[in-house]
C-alpha positions in Angstrom: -104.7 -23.7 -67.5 -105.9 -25.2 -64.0 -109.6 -25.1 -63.6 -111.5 -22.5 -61.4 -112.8 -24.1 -58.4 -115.7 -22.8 -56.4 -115.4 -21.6 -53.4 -118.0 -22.9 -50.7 -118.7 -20.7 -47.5 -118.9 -22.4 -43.9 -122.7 -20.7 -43.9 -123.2 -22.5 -47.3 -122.9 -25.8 -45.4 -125.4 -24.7 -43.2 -127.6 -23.4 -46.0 -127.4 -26.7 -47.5 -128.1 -29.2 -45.1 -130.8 -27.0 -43.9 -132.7 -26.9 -47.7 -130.5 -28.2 -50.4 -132.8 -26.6 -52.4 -132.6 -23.1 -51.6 -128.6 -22.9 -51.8 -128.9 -24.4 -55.3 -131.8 -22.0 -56.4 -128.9 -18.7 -54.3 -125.9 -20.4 -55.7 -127.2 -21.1 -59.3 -130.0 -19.2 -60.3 -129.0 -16.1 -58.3 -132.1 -16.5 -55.6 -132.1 -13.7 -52.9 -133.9 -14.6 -50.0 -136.5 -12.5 -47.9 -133.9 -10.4 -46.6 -131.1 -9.4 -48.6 -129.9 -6.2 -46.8 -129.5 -8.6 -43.4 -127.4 -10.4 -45.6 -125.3 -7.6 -47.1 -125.2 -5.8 -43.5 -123.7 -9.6 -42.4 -121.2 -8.9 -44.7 -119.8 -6.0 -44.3 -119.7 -6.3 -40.5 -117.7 -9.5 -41.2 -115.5 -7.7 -43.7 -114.8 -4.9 -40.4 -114.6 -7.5 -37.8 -111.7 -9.2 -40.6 -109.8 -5.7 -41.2 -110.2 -5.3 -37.0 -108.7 -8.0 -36.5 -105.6 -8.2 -38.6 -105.0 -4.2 -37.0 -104.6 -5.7 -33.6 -102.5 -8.7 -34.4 -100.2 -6.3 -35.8 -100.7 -4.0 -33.0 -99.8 -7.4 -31.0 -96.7 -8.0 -33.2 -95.5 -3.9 -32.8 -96.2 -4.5 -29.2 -93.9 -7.6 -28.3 -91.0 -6.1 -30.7 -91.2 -2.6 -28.3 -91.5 -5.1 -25.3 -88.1 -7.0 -26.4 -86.1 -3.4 -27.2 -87.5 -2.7 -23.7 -85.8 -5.6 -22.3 -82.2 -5.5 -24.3 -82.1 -1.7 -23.3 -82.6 -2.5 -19.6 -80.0 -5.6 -19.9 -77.7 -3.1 -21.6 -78.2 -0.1 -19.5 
């Protein structure tokens, strides 16, 4: 059975080479820092911003397929 890997956010990079310390104290020991509801609202919003923004690539992929029926009805009009 492969091994589980963790997975290491961009911010964690951050995190670490700001205070190696306090990522391994959040990471391991389940640490919260001063503000944990800035953290979860930081979530969320990047959990909408996510969902937003696979809605308008497939707006953008609906869009060019209308803009190309467009077109081969004009060239066959």
């Amino acid at each position: 059975m492969p091994e589980h890997k963790p997975i290491i956010r961009a911010s964690e990079l951050g995190e670490y080479d700001f205070c190696a310390r306090a990522w391994w104290l959040r990471r391991e020991c389940g640490w919260q820092g001063r503000f944990p509801e800035r953290l979860a609202q930081g979530e969320v919003a990047h959990q909408r911003h996510g969902r937003d923004l696979q809605q308008s690539q497939w707006l953008r992929t609906v869009a060019i397929g209308l803009l190309l029926l467009a077109a081969l009805a004009l060239v066959f009009a």
